[in-house]
C-alpha positions in Angstrom: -1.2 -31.1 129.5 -1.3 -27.7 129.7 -4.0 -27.0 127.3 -5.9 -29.6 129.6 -4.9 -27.6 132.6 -6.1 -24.7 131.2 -9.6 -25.9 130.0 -10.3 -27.6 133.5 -9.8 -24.4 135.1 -11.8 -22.7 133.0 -14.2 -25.7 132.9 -13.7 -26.0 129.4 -15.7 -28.9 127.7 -14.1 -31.7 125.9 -14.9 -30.4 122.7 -13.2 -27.3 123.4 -9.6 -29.3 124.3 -9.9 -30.9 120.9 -10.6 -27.9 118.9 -7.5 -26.3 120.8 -5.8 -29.6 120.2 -6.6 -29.9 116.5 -5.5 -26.4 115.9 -2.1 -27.4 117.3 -1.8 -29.7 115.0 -2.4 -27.6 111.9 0.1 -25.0 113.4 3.0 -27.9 112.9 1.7 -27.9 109.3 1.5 -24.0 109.3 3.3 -22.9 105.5 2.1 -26.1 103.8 -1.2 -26.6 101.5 -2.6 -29.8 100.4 -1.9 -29.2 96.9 1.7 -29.3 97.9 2.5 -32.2 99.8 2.8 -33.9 96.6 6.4 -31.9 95.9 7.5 -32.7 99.1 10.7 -34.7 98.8 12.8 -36.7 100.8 16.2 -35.1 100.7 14.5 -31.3 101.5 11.3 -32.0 103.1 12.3 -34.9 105.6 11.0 -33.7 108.8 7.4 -32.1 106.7 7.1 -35.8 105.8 8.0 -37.3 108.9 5.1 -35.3 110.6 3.1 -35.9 107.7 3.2 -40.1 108.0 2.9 -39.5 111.6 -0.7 -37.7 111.5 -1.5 -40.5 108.7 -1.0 -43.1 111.2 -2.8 -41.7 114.0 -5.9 -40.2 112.3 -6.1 -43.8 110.6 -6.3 -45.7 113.8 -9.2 -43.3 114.7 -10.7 -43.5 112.0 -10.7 -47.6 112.3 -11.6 -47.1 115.7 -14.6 -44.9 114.6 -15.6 -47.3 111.7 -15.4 -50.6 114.0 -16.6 -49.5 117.0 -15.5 -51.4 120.1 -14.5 -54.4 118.5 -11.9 -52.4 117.2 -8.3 -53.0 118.9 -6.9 -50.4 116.6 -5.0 -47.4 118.9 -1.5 -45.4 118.3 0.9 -46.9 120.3 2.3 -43.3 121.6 4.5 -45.2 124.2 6.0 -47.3 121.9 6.6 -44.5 119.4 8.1 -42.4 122.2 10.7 -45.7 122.7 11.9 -45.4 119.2 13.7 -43.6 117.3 11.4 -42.7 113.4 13.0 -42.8 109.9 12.2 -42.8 106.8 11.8 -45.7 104.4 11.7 -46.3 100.6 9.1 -48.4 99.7 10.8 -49.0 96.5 14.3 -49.4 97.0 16.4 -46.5 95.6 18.0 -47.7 92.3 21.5 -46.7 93.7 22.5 -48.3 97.3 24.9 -46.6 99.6 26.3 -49.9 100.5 28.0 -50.3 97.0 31.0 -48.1 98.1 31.2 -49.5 101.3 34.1 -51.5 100.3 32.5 -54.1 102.6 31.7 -57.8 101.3 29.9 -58.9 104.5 27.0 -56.4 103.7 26.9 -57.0 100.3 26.6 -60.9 100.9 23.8 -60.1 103.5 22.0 -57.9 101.1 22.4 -60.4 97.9 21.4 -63.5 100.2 18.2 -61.6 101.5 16.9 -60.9 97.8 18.4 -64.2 96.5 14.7 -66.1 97.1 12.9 -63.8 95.2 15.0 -63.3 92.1 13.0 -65.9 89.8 10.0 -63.6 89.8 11.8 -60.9 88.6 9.6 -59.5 85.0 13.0 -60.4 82.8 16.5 -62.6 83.6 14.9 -63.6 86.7 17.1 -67.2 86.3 20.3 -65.4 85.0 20.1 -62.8 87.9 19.8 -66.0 90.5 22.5 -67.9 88.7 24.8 -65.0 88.8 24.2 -64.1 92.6 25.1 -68.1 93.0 28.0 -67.9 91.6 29.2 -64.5 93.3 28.1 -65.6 96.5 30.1 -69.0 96.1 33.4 -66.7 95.6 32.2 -63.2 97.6 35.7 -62.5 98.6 36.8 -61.8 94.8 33.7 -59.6 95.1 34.8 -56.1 93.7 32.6 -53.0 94.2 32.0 -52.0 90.6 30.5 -55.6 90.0 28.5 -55.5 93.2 27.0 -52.3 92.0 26.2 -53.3 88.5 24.4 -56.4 89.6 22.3 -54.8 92.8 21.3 -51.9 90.4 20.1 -54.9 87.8 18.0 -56.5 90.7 16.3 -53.2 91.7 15.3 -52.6 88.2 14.2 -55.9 87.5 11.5 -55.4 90.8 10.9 -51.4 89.9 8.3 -50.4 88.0 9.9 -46.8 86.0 10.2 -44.6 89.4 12.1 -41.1 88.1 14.0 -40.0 90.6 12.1 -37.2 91.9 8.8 -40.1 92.4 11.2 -42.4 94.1 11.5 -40.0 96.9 8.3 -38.5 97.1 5.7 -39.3 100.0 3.9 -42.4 97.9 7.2 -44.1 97.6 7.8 -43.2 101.7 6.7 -45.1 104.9 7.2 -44.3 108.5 9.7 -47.1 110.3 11.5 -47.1 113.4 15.2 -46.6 112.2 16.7 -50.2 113.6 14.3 -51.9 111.7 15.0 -49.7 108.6 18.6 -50.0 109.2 17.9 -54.3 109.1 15.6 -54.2 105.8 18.4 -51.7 104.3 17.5 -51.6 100.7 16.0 -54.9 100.1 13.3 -54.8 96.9 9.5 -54.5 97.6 8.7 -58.2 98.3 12.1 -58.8 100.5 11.3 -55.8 102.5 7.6 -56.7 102.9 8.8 -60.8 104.1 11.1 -59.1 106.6 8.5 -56.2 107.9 5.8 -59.6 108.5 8.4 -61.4 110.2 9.1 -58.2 112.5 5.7 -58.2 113.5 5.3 -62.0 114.1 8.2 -61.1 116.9 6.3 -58.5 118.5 7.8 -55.4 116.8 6.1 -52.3 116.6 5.0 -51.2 113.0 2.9 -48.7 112.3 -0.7 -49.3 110.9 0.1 -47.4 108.1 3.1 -49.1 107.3 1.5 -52.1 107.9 -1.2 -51.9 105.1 1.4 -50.4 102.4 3.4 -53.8 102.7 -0.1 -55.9 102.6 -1.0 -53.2 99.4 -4.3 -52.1 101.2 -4.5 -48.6 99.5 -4.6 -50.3 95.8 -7.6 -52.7 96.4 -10.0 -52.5 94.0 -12.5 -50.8 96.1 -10.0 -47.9 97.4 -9.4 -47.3 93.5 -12.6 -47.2 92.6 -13.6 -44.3 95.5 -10.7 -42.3 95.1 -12.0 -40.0 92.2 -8.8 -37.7 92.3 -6.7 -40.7 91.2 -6.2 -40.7 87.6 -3.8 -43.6 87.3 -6.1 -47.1 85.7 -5.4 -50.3 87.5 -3.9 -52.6 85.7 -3.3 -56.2 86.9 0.7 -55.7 88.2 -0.9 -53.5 91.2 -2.8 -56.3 92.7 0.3 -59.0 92.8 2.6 -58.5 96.3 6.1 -58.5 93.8 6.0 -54.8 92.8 5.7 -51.3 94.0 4.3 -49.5 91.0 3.9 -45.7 90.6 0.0 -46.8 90.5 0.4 -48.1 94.1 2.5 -44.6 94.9 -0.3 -42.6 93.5 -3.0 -44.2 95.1 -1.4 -44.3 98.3 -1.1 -40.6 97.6 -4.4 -39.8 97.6 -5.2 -41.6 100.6 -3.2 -39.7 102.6 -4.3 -36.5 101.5 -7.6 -37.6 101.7 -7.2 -38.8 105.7 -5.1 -35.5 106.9 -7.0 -32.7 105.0 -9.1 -32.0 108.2 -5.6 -30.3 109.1 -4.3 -29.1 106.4 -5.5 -26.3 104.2 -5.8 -26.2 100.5 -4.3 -23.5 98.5 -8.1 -22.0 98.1 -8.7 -22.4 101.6 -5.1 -20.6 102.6 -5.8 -17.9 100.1 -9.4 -17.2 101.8 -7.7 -17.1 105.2 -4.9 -14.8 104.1 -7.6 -12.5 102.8 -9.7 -12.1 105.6 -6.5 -11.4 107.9 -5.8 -8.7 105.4 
């Protein structure tokens, strides 16, 4: 508003507010390059990424905007953003869950009986993992810690698709979600987490866009793969199913959101050539 203030006295022109505008936004993003944001990580670079999968979201509804004209009904929902508070989500689940030293049975009985529908399509043991939740959720209060952290680790790996650690918290494997609803999902696998994420927006929850088209696997369609020339990674069938999240799907994803916020952030030549003619 004050940048708005300050153009109509000046009886700046519109074009004017959204240079001024735009060069706001690259200040928040002031100390990063593009060649970077793929060693940001979630445990040191949380509020970089935050920012990051904010921009995303909103330069992608423009862009949809742009692309469909009026009929489109795509537009950031800055109110609703403003009404809730933003986390962090792991698209795939982290192979270790918090909850397993909780000590309490009640969550691990909620978390087993949300990914107990989905366990037969697991790529190995699908039937022996179901059987075995069965019978532990027939008896949960003999349910001891270590076993609930051996079996929950055995589901997450049966729906994973070899994240290293480092991957599995880097911005392909991250979506932007209002923290009650990633607080409710928890660490459900891909396909549990994608069920519950539909059904929140069937009730009139806000998700954003973004978020929205990771769960439906948008960025690995055929058609983004083949016109994203910096991504290396071959599809292979796997991507194109709804049951995993592969590192293909995390890599992809990656270069479409460095392809969609680059008009803000410089690349390391780019810096450089800057730096130099401030020198």
């Amino acid at each position: 508003m004050d940048l708005l203030r300050e153009l109509l006295k000046n009886r700046g022109l519109k074009s004017e507010l959204e240079s001024l505008v735009d060069a706001k936004i690259r200040g928040v993003f002031e100390g990063i390059t593009l060649d970077e944001i793929d060693e940001l990580q979630y445990d040191h670079d949380y509020e970089s990424i935050s920012h990051l999968l904010l921009l995303f979201n909103v330069v992608s509804c423009m862009d949809e905007a742009e692309k469909s004209g009026a009929s489109s009904s795509e537009r950031y929902s800055f109110a609703r953003h403003a009404a809730e508070e933003w986390s962090l989500e792991h698209i795939n689940p982290q192979r270790e869950l918090t909850i397993a030293g909780s000590g309490d049975r009640r969550v691990w009985e909620k978390w087993l009986k949300r990914q107990r529908p989905f366990l037969k399509l697991a790529r190995n043991n699908g039937e022996n993992l179901a059987f075995e939740t069965d019978e532990i959720l027939r008896d949960i209060e003999k349910l001891e810690s270590t076993k609930f952290k051996d079996l929950s680790e055995r589901i997450v790996d049966a729906f994973s698709t070899n994240f290293d650690h480092a991957e599995e918290n880097a911005l392909g494997n991250l979506a932007l979600l209002s923290r009650s609803d990633n607080s409710s999902i928890g660490a459900s696998i891909f396909l549990g987490k994608r069920q519950e994420i539909l059904e929140k927006i069937a009730n009139g929850r806000f998700v954003p866009f973004c978020t929205r088209r990771v769960f439906l696997k948008y960025y690995t369609s055929l058609e983004n793969v083949a016109s994203n020339a910096d991504c290396a990674v071959n599809p292979n069938p796997e991507e194109y199913g709804l049951i995993f999240w592969t590192t293909a799907d995390a890599a992809n994803y990656l270069v479409k959101i460095k392809d969609t916020v680059r008009r803000y952030i410089f690349s390391a030549a780019e810096d450089s050539e800057v730096l130099s003619m401030e020198a």
